[in-house]
C-alpha positions as CSV (number, residue, x, y, z in Angstrom):
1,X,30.4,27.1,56.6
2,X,31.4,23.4,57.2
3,X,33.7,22.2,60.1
4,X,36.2,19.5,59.2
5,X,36.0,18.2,63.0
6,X,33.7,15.5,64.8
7,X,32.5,17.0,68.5
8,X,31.4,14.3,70.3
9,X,28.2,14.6,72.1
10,X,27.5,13.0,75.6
11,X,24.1,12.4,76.5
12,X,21.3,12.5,74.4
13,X,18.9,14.2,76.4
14,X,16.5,17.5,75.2
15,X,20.5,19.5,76.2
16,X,22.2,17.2,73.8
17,X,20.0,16.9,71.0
18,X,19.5,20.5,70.7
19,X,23.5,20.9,71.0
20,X,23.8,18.5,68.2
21,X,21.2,20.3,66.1
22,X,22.8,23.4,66.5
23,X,26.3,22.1,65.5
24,X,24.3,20.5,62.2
25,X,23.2,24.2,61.5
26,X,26.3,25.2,61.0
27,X,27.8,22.2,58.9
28,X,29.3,20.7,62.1
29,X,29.2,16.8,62.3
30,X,28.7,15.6,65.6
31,X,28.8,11.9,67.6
32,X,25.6,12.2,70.0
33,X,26.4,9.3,72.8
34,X,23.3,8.3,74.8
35,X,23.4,5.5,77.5
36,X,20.1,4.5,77.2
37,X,19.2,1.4,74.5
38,X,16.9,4.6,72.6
39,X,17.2,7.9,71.7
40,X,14.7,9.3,74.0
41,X,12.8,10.5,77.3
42,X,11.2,9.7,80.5
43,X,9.2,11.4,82.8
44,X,6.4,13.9,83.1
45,X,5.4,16.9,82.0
46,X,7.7,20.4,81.9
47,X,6.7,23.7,81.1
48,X,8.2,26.2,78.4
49,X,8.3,29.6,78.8
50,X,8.6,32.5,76.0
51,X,12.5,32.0,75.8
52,X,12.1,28.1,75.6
53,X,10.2,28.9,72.0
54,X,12.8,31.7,71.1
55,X,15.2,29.4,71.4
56,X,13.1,26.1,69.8
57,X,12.3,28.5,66.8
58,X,16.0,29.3,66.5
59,X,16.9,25.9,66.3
60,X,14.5,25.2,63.7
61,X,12.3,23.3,66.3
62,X,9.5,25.8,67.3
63,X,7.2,24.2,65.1
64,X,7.3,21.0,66.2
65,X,7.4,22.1,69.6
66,X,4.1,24.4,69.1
67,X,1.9,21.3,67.5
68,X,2.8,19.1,70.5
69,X,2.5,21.9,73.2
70,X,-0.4,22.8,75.7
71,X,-1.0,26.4,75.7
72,X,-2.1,27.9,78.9
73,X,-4.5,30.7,79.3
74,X,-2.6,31.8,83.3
75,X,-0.3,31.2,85.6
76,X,-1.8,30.6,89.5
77,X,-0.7,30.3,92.8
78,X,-3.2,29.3,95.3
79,X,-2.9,29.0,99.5
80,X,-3.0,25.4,100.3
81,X,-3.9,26.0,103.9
82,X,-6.8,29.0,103.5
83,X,-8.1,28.1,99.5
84,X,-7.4,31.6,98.4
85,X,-6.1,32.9,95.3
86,X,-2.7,34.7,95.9
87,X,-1.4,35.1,92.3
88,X,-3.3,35.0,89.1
89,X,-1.8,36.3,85.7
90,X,-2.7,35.6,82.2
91,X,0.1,34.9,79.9
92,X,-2.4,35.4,76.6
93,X,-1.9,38.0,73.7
94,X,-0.6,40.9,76.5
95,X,1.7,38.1,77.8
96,X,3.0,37.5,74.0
97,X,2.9,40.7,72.7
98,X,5.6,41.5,75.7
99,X,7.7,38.8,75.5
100,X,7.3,37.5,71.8
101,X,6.5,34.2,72.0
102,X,3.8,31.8,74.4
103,X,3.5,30.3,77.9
104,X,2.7,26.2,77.4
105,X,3.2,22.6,79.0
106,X,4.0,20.1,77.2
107,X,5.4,16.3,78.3
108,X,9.1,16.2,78.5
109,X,9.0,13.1,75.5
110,X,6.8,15.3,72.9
111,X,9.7,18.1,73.5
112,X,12.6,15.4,72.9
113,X,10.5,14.7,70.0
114,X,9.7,17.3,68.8
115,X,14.0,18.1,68.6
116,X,14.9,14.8,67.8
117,X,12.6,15.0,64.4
118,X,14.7,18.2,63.5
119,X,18.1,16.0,64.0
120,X,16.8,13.3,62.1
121,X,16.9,15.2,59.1
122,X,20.8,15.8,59.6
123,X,23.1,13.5,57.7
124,X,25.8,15.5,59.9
125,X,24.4,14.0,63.3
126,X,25.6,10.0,64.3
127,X,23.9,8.5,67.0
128,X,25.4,5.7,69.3
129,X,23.3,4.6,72.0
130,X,23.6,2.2,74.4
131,X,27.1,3.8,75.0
132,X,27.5,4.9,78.7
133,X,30.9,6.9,79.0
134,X,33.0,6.2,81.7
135,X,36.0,8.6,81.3
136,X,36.6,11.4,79.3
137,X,40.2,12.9,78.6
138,X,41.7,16.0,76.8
139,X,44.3,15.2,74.3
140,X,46.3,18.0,72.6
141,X,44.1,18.7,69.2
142,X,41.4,16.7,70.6
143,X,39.8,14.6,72.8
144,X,38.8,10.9,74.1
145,X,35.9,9.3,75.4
146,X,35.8,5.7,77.1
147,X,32.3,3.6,77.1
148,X,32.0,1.2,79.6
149,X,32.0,-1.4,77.2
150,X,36.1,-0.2,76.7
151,X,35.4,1.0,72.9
152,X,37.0,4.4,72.7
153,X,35.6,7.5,70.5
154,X,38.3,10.2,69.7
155,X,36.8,13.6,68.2
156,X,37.8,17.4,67.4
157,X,35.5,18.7,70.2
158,X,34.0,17.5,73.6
159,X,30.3,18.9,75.2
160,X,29.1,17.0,78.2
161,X,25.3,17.2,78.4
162,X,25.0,13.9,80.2
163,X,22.5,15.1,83.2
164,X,22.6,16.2,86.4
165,X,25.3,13.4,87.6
166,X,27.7,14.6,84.4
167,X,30.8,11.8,84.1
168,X,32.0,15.0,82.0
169,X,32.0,17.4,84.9
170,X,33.5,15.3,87.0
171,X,36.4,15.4,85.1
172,X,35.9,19.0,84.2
173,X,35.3,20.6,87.4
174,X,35.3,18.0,90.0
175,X,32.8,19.4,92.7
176,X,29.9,18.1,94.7
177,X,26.5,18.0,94.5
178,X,24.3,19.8,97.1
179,X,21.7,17.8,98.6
180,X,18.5,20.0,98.8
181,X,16.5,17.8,101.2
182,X,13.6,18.6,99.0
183,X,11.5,15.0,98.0
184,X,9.6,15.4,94.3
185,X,6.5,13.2,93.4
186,X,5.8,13.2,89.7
187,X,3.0,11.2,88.0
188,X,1.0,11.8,85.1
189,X,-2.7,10.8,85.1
190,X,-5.6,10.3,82.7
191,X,-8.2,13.4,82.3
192,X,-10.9,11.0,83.6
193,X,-8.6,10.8,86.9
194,X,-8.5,14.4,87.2
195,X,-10.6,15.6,89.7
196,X,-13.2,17.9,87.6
197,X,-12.7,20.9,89.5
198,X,-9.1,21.0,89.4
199,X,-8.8,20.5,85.4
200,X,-7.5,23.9,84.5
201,X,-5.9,25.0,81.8
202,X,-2.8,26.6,83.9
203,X,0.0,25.2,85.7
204,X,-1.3,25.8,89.1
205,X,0.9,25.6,92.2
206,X,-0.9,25.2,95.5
207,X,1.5,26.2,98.0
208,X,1.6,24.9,101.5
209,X,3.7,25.0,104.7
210,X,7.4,23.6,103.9
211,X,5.7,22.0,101.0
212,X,3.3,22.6,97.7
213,X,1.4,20.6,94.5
214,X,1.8,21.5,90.9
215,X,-1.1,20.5,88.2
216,X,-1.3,21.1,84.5
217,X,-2.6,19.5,81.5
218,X,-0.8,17.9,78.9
219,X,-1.5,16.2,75.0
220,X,-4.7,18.4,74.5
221,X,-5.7,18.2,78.0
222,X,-6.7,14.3,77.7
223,X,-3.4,14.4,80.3
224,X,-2.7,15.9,83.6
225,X,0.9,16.3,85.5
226,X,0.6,16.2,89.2
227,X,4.0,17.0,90.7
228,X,4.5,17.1,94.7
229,X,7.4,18.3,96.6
230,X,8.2,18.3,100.7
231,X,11.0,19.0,102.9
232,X,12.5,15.4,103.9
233,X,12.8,14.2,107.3
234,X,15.0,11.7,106.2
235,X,18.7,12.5,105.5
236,X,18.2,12.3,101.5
237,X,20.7,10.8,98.6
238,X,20.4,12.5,95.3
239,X,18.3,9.6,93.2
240,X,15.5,8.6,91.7
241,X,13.5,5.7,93.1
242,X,10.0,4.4,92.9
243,X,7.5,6.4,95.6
244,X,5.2,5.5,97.8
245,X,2.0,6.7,98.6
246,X,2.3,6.6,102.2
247,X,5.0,8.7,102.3
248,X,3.3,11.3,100.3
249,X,0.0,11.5,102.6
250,X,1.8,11.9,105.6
251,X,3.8,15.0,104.8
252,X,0.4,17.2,103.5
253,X,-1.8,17.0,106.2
254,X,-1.9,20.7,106.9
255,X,-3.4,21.5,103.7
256,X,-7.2,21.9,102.8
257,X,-8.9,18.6,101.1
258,X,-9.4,20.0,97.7
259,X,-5.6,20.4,96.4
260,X,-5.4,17.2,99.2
261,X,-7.0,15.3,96.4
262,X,-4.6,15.1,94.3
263,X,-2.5,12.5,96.0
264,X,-5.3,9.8,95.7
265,X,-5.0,10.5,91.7
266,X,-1.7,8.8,90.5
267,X,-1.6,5.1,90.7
268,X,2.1,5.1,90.6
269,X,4.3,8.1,91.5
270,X,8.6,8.6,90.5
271,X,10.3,9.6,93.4
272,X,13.3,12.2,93.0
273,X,15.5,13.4,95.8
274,X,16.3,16.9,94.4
275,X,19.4,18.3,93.9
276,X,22.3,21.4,92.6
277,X,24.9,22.6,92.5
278,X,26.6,25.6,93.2
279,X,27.4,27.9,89.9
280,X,31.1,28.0,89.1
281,X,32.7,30.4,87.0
282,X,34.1,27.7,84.6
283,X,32.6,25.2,82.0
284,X,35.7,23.5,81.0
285,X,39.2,24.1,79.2
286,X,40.5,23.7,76.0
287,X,37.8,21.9,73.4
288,X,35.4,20.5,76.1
289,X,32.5,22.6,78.1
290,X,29.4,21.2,79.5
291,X,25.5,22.4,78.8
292,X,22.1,22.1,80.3
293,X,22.0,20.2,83.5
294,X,25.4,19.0,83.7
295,X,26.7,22.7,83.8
296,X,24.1,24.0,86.1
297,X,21.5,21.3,87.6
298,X,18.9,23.7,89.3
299,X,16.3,23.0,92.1
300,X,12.5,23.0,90.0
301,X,10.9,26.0,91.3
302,X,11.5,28.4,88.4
303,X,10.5,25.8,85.8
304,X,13.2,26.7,83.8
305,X,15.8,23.6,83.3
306,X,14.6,22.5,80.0
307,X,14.5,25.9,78.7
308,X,18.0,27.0,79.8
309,X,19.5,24.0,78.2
310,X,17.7,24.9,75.2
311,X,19.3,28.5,75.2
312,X,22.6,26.7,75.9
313,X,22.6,24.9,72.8
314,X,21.3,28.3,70.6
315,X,24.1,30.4,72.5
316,X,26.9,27.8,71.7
317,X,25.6,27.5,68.2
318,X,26.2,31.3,67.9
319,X,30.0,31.1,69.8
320,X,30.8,29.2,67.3
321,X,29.5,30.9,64.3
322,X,31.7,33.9,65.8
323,X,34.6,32.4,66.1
324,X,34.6,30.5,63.0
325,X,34.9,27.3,64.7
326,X,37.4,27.8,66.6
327,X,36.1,25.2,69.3
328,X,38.5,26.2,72.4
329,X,37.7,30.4,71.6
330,X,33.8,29.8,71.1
331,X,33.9,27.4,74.2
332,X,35.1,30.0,76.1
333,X,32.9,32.9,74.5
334,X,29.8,30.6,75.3
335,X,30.7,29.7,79.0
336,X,31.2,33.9,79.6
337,X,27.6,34.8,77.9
338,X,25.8,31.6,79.7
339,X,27.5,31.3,83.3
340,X,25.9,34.3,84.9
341,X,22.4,34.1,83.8
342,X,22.4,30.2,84.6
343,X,23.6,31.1,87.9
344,X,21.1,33.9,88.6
345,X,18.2,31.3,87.5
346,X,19.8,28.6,89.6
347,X,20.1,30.7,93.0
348,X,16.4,32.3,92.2
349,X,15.3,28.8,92.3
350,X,16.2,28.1,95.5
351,X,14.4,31.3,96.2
352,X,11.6,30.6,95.1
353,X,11.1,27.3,97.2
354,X,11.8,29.8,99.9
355,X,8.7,31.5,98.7
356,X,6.6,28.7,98.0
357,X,6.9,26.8,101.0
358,X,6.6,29.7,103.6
359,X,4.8,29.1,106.7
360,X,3.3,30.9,110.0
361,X,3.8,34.6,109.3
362,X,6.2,34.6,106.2
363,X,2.9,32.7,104.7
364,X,0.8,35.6,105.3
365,X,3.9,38.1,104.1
366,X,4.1,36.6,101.1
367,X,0.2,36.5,100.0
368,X,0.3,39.8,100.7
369,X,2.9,40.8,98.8
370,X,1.6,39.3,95.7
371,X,-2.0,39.7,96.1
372,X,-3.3,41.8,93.8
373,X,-0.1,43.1,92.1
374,X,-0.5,44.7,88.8
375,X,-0.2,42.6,85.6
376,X,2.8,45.0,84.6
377,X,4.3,44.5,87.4
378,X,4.7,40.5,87.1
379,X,5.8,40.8,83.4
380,X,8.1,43.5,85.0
381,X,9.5,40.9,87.4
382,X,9.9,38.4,84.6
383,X,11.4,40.6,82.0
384,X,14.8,39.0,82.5
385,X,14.2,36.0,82.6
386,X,11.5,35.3,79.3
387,X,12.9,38.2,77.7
388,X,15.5,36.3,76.5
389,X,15.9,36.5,72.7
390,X,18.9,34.5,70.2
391,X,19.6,37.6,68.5
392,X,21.2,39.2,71.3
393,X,22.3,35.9,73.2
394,X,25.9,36.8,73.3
395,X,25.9,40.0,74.8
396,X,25.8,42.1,71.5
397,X,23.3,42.3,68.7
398,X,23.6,39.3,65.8
């Protein structure tokens, strides 16, 4: 199969270079337009759950992903304010053999690597960077895109994957951002920083009152991601910025000094005022749609943005393989299988923060709740979410 049609691509991010590479599976040329100087990625660590690797191994990725991938021996949630264990599961060969594939961390520019070598094999994929699109606009047969610097790229096919402020979705959908008031602290430290007891091989969550700490390894462990998050007092604008220190300290003094640590670790720390949206039941029209966080920016609780983006791009790969390119058909296919299931992650997310920063006697509800569930039971829980598989990732079997 070989498309006669260019799609143009914006954003090169892990959503746009896996779109890009699934076009290019299917003899599809595509125009990848990144507004950065490089084809590449910032920022700390992410995990991957079992569907991120169904989905990486679909795309012809797993492998890459898998030799630049931490892989974790549990998942844990500890009680910032008492020290105890509330949640403990392993996600080793019972964890696999259930869901088909591994739990791991890995840092977000290994990931973006680890696709981006894949692409680079492609003759069919042309990448433009320094190219920040200012307009986009729908033109009978096709469609227009407008860089700042005023050159214009016309193509057969349009997929916005240009983040979670999407130039594409404004023009698509047109609807605002929600604020979440939640403050993130990222920063990635040296294993020698890492305070000994706390190098575990597990992304651990120390949960706290209206606030919590995330720590995992990453590249073999010589790594660690240390990721904080609090409810502002501050009326917040969605951004990134450069943190402070201060700020961080004075919103986790009601936690014990062990997972208190942590924030006398980073040397520097990225400062993101979170953000979503809320789901809509459209994509796009005509020969444009939108994937990863430009269709459905979620909150970080679920750990699950990269990973949806990556099933994006494996589920529009497959649209269009069914409709035999028929780009406006396929769009439309894809936006019906991927809509409800990115909305279901995006409002459990929100839940989950719920859960993670409970306080007073909601604290004490939810440790006992989870303490000492049954391992079938978690996996049970999860089931819908890591049990995602390509074969099926259109509703009916390939």
């Amino acid at each position: 199969m070989a498309g006669s049609e260019k799609v143009l691509i914006v954003g090169g991010g892990i959503g746009g270079l896996a779109a890009a590479l699934a076009l290019s599976r299917l003899g599809v040329a595509s125009t990848l337009l990144e507004q950065s100087a490089t084809i590449g990625e910032i920022g700390a660590g992410i995990q991957l759950g079992p569907n991120a690797f169904a989905a990486m191994d679909a795309l012809g990725a797993g492998a890459n992903a898998r030799a630049r991938a931490v892989f974790t021996e549990r998942l844990v949630l500890m009680d910032a304010v008492d020290g105890s264990e509330v949640a403990a599961f392993p996600v080793g060969a019972a964890f696999r053999a259930r869901f088909g594939n591994p739990y791991a961390v890995i840092h977000r520019a290994d990931i973006h690597e680890a696709i981006r070598d894949a692409a680079a094999s492609s003759d069919l994929i042309e990448f433009v960077t320094s190219a920040r699109v200012e307009a986009v606009a729908l033109e009978g047969d096709g469609v227009r895109a407008r860089l700042a610097s005023g050159e214009e790229y016309r193509a057969g096919a349009l997929i916005g994957c240009d983040g979670v402020k999407s130039v594409v979705r404004d023009m698509l959908i047109g609807d605002a951002a929600r604020v979440s008031g939640h403050v993130v602290y990222r920063a990635v430290v040296s294993k020698e920083d890492m305070p000994a007891d706390l190098r575990w091989n597990a992304p651990a969550v120390w949960a706290g009152p209206n606030c919590h700490l995330v720590h995992y390894p990453l590249r073999g462990g010589s790594q660690y991601n240390i990721v904080v998050t609090f409810h502002s007092r501050e009326a917040e604008t969605w951004g990134v910025r450069d943190g402070s220190k201060e700020e961080v300290l004075s919103y986790f003094s009601g936690i014990l000094e062990r997972p208190r640590r942590l924030l006398d670790t980073p040397k520097s720390w990225k400062r993101w005022s979170t953000a979503d949206r809320e789901p809509s039941e459209h994509w796009g029209e005509g020969r444009a749609t939108l994937l990863g966080d430009a269709a459905h920016p979620m909150l970080q609780y679920l750990a699950q943005g990269a990973c949806m983006a990556l099933e994006d791009a494996v589920t529009l790969g497959a649209a269009l393989k069914a409709a035999d390119l028929d780009f406006a058909a396929a769009f439309r296919r894809y936006e019906a299988a991927r809509i409800p299931r990115t909305a279901r992650v995006v409002l459990s997310a929100r839940e989950m923060g719920r859960i993670y920063h409970a306080k007073g006697v909601e604290r004490l509800v939810r440790n006992e709740l989870w303490r000492d569930r049954p391992l079938e039971r978690y996996y049970d829980a999860l089931e819908w979410l890591y049990g995602w598989r390509a074969e099926t990732c259109l509703g009916t079997s390939a």
